[in-house]
N, C-alpha and C positions, 0 to 999 in steps of 0.2 A: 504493500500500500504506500503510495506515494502522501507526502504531507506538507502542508502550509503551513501558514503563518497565522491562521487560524486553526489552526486544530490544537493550539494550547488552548490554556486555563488561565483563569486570571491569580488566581493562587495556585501554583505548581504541587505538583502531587507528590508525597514524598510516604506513602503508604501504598507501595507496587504490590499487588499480591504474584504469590509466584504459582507460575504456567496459568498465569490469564490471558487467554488468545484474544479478546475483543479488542477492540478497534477503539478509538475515542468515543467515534457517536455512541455506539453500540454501549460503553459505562453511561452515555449520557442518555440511551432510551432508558436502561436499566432504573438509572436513578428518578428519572419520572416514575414511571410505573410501580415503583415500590414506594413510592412516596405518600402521606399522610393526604396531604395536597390534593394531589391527584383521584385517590379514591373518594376524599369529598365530593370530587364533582360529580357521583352517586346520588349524593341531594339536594343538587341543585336542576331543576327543570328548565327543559329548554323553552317549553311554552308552560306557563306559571300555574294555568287551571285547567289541567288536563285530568285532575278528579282521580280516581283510583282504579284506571286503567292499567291493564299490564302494555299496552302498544306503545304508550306514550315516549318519547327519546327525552332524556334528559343530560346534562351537562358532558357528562362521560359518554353515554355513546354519541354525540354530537362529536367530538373530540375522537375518538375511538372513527367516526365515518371520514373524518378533515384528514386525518392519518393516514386513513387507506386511500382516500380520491388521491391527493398531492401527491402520492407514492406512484399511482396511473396517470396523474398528469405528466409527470416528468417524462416515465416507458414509453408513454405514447408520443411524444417530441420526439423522443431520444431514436425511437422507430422512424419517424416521419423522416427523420432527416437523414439518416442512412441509409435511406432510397434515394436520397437527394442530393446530385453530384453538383451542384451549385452553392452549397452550405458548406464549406470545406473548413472555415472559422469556426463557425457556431458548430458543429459535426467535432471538432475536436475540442472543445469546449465542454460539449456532454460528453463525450469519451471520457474526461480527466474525470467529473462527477462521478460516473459510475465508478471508475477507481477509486474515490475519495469516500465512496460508500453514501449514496444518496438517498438511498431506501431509508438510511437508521436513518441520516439528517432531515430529511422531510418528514417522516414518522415522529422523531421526538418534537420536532414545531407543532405539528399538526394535533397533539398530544397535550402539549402546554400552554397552548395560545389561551386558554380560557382560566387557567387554570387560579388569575387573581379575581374573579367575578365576585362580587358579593350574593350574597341569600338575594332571594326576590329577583334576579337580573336587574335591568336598568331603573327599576324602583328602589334596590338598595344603592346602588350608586349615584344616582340623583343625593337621596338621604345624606349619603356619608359624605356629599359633594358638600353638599349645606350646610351640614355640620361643621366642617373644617371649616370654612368659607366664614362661618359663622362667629367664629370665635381665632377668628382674626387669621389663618393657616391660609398656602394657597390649598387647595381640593382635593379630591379625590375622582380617578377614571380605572375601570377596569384593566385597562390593555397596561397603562402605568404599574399597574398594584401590581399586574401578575411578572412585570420584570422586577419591580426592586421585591417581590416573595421571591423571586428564584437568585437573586442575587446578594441578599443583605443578612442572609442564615438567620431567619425571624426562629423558626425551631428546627430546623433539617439546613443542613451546608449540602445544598444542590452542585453546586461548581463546576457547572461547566461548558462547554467549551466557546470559545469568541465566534464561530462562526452559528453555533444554536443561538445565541444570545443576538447576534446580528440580525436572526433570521424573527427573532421575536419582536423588534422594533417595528411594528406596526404603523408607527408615524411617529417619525424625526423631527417631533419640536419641543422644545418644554412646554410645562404646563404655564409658564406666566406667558414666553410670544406666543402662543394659540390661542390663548383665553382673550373673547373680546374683551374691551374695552368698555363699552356700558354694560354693567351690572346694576339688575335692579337692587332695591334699598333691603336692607338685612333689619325687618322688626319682629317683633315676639309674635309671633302669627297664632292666635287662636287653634288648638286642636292640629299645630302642626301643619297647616294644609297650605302646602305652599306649591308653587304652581310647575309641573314637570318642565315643561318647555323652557322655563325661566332659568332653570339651575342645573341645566346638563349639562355637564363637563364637556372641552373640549378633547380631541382626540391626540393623544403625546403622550412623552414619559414625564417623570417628576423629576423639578430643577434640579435638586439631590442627584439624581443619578447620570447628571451631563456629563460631568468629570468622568466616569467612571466610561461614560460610551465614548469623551470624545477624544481623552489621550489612552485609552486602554482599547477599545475595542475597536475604533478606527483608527488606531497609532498607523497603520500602512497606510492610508490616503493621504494623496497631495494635499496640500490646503486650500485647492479650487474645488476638488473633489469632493471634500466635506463641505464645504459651503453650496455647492451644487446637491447633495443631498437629504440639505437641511431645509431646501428649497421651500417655500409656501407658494400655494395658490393665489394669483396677485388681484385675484376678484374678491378681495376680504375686505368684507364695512367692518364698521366702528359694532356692528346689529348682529354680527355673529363672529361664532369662533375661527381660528384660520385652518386651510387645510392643506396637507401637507401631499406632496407632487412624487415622492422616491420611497422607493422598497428597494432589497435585497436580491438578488434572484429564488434565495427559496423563500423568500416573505412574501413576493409575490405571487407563485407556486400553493401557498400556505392560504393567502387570502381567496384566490380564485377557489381552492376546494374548500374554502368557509360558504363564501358566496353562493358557492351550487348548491352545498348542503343544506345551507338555509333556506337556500329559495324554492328544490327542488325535494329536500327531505320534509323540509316543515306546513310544504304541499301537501304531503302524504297526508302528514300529521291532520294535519286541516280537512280534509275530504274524511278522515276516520273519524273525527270528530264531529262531523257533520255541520263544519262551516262553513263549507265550502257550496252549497246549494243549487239547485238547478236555478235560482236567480243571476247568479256569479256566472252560468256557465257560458253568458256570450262574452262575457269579459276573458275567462279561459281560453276560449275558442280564437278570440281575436292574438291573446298574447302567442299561442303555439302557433298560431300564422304566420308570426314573424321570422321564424324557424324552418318551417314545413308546408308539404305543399299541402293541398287545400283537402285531397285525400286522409293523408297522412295524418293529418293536423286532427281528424275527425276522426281518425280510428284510437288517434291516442288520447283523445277527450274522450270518447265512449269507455276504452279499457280503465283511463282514470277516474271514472263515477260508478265504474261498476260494480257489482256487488261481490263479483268473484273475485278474491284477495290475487291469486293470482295472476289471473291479467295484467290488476292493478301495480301489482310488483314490478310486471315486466315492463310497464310503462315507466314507471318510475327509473327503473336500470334504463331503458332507453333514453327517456331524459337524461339525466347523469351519462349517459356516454355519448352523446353528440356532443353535450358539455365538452366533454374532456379530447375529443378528437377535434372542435373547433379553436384547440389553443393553440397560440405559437409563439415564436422567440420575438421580441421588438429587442432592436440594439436602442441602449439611451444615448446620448450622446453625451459630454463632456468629462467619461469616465475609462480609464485605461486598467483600471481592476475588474479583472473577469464578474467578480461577484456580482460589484453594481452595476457592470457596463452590458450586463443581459438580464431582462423580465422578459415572463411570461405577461399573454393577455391575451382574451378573450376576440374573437372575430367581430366583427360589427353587429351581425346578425343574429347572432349568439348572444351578443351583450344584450340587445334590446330582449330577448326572450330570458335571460336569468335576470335584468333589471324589472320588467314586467311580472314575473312570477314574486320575486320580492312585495313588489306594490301589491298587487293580490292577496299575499301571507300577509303583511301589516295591516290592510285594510281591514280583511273580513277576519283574521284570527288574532292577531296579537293587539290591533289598537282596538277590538271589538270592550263593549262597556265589563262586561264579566270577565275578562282577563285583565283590564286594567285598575278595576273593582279592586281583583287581588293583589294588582301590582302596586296598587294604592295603600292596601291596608300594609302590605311587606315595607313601603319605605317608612310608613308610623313605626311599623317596630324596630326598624333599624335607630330609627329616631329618638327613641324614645330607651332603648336600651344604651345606647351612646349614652344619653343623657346622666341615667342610670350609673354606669358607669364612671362615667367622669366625676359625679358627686363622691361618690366612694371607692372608691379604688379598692384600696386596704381590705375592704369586706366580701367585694361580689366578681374580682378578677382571680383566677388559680394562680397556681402558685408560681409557674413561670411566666404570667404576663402579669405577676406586680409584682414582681422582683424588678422585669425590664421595663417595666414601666417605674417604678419608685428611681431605678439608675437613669434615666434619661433626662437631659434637660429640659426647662418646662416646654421650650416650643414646639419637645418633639412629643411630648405625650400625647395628645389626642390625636396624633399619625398613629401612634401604638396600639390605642383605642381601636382604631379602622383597621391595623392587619387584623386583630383579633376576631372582630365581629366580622370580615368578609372572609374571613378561612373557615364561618361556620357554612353549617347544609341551613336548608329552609326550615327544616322541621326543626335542629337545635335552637335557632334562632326562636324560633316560635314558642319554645318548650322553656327556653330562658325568660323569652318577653312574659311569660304566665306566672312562674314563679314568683318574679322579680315585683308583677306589680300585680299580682295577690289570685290572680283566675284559676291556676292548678288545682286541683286538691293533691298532688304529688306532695310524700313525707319525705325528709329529709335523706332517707335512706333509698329513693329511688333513684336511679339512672338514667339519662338523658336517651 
């Protein structure tokens, strides 16, 4: 196996066990998946009220599916272009990949991306957005949290490697240049009910961990090259957050099989749950036309409403694999490192049919009033356990987050606050908010 300049660690390994054959990635898949971390996202749902269905996918197999697409999106490039006697750059470019073991490196992204999400999805992190926001901190954002949990040993020393950790950088900006500029006013709002849209975080890492991406993990880029991939979107008002323009090649890789998952698995989801209704279905019919011809389009609307799970399946794998056989390589321009100077991305035609089935999923499933009902009531609890906690520390934190919380200094406490509460599942979270403020009949001696 040939190796880079990524394939260290940011702290060097000095615990070799002997006759261990894996590879770097390969410790670094390991080290997710045996992780505390990781099996939480067991109880975190991917869609919030999806009731006590066994069908339902929640955090982990959402994660567990982003793992295995990325893994087929690469194979199937990597195939296309070695039919393809015109690609003889980007042809040897996936050659060295496959050497460098691209399967474990896309598999542990694909794996971890979710892995700092708070309870309730974007209603705990709006919450714990406000919270911080609230008591003077910059914020809190999911994609942020789950790099500094894999990076700052909150209870498990992950460590590893600069080129997974590259691939996790979802959007290169900190959190204070992405965050607009007008923020509404921070008052005591009655019952907590402060308004979603008003207090979404923007999408970045926390200023905390600049240092650590911009002389440790991009120490190899020119200095044109990091300012080219710190890049923002130059259509940013003062009315919202900024967005960020550069990925990685497997961050790229990683988000395209988010995208499809989401938009194409949470589909599923939706049709199983009966959200999806014969009122939706000319809005269906229109999105998969953007894709297929007028035939096709109509055979795979039929097998996706039908009753036979089957069919239904195989629609779905069809979607998912035109997905994935419409990707290809763009070269970015102003970069001479292999890594950032290739993404993947979607065909045009493709993009409008996984954009469209997005809009679809949000509209009739996840922004519908009874999923945001719960996603309402999950950011009170997050809110209100915050609370809870910050009053008392001393009484209602275990014993390794107030210990690290009592050693920190005061600005970082209530940061310490939010890893805790967003490394819970939905239901611990839930089972604490009862305790805490009196609704359980749970005795002291029971367990979470």
């Amino acid at each position: 196996m040939c190796t880079e300049w990524y394939d260290e660690r940011i702290t060097k390994k000095n615990n070799e066990k002997i006759d261990d054959h894996r590879n770097p990635y390969e410790h670094d898949l390991c080290r997710v998946i045996h992780s505390f971390a990781f099996r939480r996202l067991q109880g975190k749902l991917q869609i919030v009220n999806s009731g006590q269905s066994d069908f339902h996918r929640n955090r982990l197999t959402h994660s567990l599916e982003v793992g295995s697409i990325a893994k087929h999106i690469f194979n199937s490039i990597n195939y296309r272009h070695t039919e393809d006697p015109e690609s003889s750059e980007i042809r040897q470019f996936l050659a060295k990949q496959k050497e460098l073991d691209i399967d474990s490196i896309l598999q542990v992204i694909g794996l971890a991306h979710d892995i700092g999400h708070p309870p309730f999805g974007h209603g705990g992190e709006i919450a714990l957005n406000y919270m911080l926001i609230k008591n003077g901190q910059l914020g809190f954002e999911g994609n942020a949290q789950t790099f500094r949990l894999l990076t700052n040993n909150m209870y498990e020393k992950f460590n590893l490697t600069k080129r997974v950790l590259i691939g996790l950088i979802k959007y290169p900006v900190t959190y204070s240049n992405a965050c607009k500029k007008i923020q509404p006013e921070i008052n005591e709002l009655k019952n907590r009910a402060i308004k979603h849209e008003e207090w979404k975080p923007p999408k970045c890492y926390y200023d905390d961990d600049h240092k650590l991406i911009n002389d440790e993990l991009l120490s190899c880029l020119k200095k044109q090259e990091k300012k080219k991939f710190y890049s923002l979107d130059k259509n940013r008002t003062d009315h919202k957050h900024a967005k960020t323009e550069m990925k990685s090649f497997d961050c790229s890789i990683m988000n395209l099989a988010d995208d499809i998952s989401y938009s194409i698995h949470d589909l599923e989801d939706a049709i199983f749950l009966k959200k999806i209704t014969c009122e939706q279905v000319s809005d269906l019919n229109e999105i998969l036309n953007y894709a297929f011809d007028d035939d096709l389009a109509s055979l795979l609307l039929d097998d996706l409403l039908s009753n036979d799970n089957v069919k239904r399946k195989k629609a779905i794998g069809d979607l998912v694999h035109h997905a994935i056989i419409n990707i290809e390589i763009k070269i970015i321009p102003g970069f001479d490192e292999p890594l950032f100077k290739y993404n993947a991305v979607l065909k045009s035609n493709c993009n409008k049919l996984i954009e469209g089935l997005k809009k679809l999923v949000r509209k009739h499933l996840i922004f519908g009033s009874d999923v945001q009902s719960i996603v309402h009531g999950g950011m009170i609890k997050n809110m209100q356990v915050f609370e809870a906690l910050q009053s008392n520390p001393t009484i209602l934190l275990p014993d390794f987050w107030r210990k690290r919380h009592a050693e920190a200094n005061k600005n970082e406490r209530d940061r310490i606050l939010c890893d805790y509460i967003s490394g819970m599942t939905d239901v611990y979270l839930t089972k604490l908010h009862e305790r805490i403020y009196g609704s359980s009949i749970q005795n002291m001696f029971d367990w979470f």
